[in-house]
C-alpha positions as CSV (number, residue, x, y, z in Angstrom):
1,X,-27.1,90.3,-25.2
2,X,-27.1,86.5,-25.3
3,X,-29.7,86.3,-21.9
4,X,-31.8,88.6,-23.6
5,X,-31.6,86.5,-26.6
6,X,-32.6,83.7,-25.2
7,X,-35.9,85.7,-23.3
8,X,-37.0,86.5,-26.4
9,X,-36.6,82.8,-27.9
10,X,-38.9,81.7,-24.9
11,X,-40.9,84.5,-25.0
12,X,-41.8,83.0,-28.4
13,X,-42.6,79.8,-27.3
14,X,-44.6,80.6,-24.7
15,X,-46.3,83.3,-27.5
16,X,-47.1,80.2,-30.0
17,X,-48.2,78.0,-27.4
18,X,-51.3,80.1,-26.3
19,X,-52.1,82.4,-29.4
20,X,-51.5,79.0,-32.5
21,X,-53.1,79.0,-34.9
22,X,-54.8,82.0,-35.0
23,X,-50.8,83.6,-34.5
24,X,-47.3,82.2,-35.0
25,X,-44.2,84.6,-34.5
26,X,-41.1,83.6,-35.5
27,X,-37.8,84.7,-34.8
28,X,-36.5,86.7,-38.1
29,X,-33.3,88.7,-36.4
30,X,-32.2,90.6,-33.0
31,X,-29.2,92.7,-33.1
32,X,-28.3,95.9,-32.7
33,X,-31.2,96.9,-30.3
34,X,-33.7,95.8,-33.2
35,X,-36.0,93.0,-33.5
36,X,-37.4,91.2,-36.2
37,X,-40.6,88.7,-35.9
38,X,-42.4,87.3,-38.3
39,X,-46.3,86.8,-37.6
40,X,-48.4,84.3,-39.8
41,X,-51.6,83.0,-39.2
42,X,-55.0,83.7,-40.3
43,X,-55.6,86.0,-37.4
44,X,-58.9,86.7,-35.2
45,X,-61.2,88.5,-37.6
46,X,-62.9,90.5,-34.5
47,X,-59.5,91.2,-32.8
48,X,-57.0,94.1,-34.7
49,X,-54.1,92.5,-36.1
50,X,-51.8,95.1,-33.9
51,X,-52.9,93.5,-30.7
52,X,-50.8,90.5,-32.1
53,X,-48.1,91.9,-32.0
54,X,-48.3,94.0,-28.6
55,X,-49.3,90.8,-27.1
56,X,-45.3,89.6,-27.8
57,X,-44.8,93.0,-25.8
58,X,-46.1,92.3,-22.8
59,X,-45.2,88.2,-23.3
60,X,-41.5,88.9,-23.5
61,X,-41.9,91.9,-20.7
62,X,-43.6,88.9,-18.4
63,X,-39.8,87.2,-18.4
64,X,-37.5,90.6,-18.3
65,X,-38.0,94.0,-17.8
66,X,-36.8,95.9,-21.1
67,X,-38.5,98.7,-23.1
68,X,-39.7,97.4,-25.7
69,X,-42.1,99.3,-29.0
70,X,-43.2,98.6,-32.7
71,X,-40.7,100.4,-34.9
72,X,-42.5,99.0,-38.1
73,X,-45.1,96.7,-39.7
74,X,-44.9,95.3,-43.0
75,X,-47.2,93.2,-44.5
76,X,-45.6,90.1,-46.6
77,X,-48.4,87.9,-47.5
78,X,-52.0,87.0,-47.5
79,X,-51.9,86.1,-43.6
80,X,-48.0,87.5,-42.5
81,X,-46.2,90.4,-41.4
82,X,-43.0,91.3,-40.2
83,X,-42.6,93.9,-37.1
84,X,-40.1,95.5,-36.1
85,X,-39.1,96.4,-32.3
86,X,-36.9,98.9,-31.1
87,X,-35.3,97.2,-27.6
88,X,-34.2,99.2,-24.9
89,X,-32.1,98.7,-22.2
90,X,-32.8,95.8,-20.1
91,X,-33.8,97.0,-16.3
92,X,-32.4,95.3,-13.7
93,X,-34.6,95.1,-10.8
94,X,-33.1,95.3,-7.1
């Protein structure tokens, strides 16, 4: 669990560094096969805010394979959410 961890906290990086300031994630909690990221930002008005956080889908999928899906989306401000991901076993790949 820690190496996955620590995809997920450069997955985020990488994440902020090309979607700020339209889209920050933060790292809220991972255990258990669950994670929690906190998205703020005022968000593209012309994009759907979902495609925010799909886009850490595919981000953290670009550094290890693992099946990964939105479990929930709740909205907690003016321009935040939080979303939760179901995470699947990590594949290894030959």
């Amino acid at each position: 669990m820690g190496g996955l961890k620590k995809s997920i906290v450069e997955a985020i990086k990488t994440y902020n560094k090309y979607r700020s300031p339209e889209a920050e994630a933060k790292l809220i909690k991972y255990e258990d096969n669950e994670l929690f990221i906190e998205f703020k930002g005022p968000f593209c008005q012309g994009c759907g805010v979902y495609d925010y956080f799909e886009d850490f889908i595919y981000e953290l999928k670009g550094i290890v394979d693992v099946e990964m899906e939105i479990k929930g989306v709740e909205k907690i401000g003016e321009e935040a959410f939080r979303v939760q991901y179901s995470v699947g076993e990590r594949k290894d790949t030959p």
